[in-house]
N, C-alpha and C positions, 0 to 999 in steps of 0.2 A: 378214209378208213384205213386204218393201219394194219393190223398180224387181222390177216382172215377175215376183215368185214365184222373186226370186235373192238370198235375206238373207243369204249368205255371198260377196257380191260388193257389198255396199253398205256404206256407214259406220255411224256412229252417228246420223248427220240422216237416214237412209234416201239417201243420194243413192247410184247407181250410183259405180262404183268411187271414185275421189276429184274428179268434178267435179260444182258443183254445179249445178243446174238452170238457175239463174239465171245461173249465169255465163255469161260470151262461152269460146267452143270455145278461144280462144288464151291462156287465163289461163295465166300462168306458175307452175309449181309450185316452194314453196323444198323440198321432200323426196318419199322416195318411199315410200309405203304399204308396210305388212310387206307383205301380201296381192300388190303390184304385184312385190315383189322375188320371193317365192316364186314366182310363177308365171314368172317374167325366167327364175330359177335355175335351179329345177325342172327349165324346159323346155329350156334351154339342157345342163346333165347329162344329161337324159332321154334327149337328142339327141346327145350324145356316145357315154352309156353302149352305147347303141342300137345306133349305129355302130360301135362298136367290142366288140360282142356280133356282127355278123353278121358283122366278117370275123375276130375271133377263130374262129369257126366253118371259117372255110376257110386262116388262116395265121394264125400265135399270131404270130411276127415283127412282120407288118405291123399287126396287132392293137397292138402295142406302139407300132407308128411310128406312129401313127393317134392314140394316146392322148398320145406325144411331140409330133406337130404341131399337135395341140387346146391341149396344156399351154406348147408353147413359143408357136404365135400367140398364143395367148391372153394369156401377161404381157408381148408386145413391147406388144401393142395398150393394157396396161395400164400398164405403165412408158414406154412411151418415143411411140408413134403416136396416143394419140387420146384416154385417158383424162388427161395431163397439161396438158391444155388446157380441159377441164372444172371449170365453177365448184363442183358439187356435193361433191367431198371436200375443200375447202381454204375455200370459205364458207360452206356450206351443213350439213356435217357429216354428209356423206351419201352413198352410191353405189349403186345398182340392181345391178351384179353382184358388186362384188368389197367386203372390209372397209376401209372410207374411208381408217381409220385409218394402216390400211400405207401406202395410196400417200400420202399425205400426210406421212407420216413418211420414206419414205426418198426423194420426188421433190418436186419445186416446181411452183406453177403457172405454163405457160410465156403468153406473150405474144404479138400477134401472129397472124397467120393461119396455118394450118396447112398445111406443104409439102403438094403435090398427091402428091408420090412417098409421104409419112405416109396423105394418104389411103388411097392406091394399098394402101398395106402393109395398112391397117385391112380393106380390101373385099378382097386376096387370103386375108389369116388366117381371115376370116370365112367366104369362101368355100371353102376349102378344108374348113372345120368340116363344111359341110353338103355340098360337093362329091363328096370320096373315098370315104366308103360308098356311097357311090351302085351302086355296080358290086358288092360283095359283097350289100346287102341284096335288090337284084332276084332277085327266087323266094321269098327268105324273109323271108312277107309277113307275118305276126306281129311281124316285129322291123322292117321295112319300115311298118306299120303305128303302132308306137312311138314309129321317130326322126318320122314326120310328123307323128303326131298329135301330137308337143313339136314340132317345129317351126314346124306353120303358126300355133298361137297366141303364138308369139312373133314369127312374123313377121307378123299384125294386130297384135298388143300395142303394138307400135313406130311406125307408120303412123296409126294410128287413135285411139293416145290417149296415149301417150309423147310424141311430136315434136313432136306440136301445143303441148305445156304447157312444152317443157324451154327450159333456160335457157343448154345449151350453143348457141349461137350461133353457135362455130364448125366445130359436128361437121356433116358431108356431110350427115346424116339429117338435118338440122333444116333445112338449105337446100332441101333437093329438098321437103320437106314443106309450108314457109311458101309456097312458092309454087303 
């Protein structure tokens, strides 16, 4: 057992997830660990599925519009607001939630600073993801208990050892983070 008696969260040198001891906290990573993506994915589905398990329970419709505005934020964010500005699928050969491959095949990397309204779109799709269950899972707290428990470790994942090492430079999380 290597960092703490967590051998399924360390590499092959024993280091905790992929930084290594010795390095400085802000080393820039060129890719992202299976292990970092699973848990990205994981938690990110877990937290959909979740959500859209507790208000199928009370309206299959919204249930569906729920699963519609996860699936449609989710590829603006990836085709057009925030992924096509990231160096990791077009130099790196790489991407944390989605197959690199795609968006680099059907999108270019753009240049440039990222409109504040692209922001704006990234931080509403997002929060609408974790926002609108909110009101069907309260009471049912099993499935209330699922979408957080995928949640809140994606949301330290991101803050605490994603943004510190990424190499997107101009995504919002890596600004509010370096500083």
């Amino acid at each position: 057992m290597a960092h703490g008696g967590y051998p399924f969260l360390t590499t092959r040198k024993g280091h905790f997830m992929s930084s290594s001891p010795d390095a400085s906290c802000t080393s820039q990573k060129d890719g992202f660990a299976w292990y970092e993506k699973l848990v990205a994915r994981g938690c990110l589905g877990g937290a959909i599925l979740a959500g859209a398990a507790g208000i199928y329970q009370t309206n299959v419709t919204f249930a569906i519009g729920y699963l519609l505005l996860a699936a449609v934020g989710g590829l603006l964010v990836v085709y057009d607001l925030l992924c096509p500005y990231c160096p990791y699928p077009f130099s790196h050969s790489d991407c944390l939630f989605y197959p690199y491959q795609l968006l680099a095949w059907i999108t270019k990397i753009r240049g440039g600073r990222i409109h504040w309204a692209r922001n704006l779109g990234t931080v509403v799709a997002f929060g609408a993801i974790f926002a609108v269950p909110q009101y069907w899972l309260w009471g049912q707290w099993s499935l209330f208990t699922v979408f957080w428990g995928c949640t809140l470790p994606l949301a330290l994942l991101f803050p605490l050892h994603l943004c510190r090492r990424c190499r997107h430079e101009r995504c919002p999380l890596h600004h509010a983070m370096s500083k």
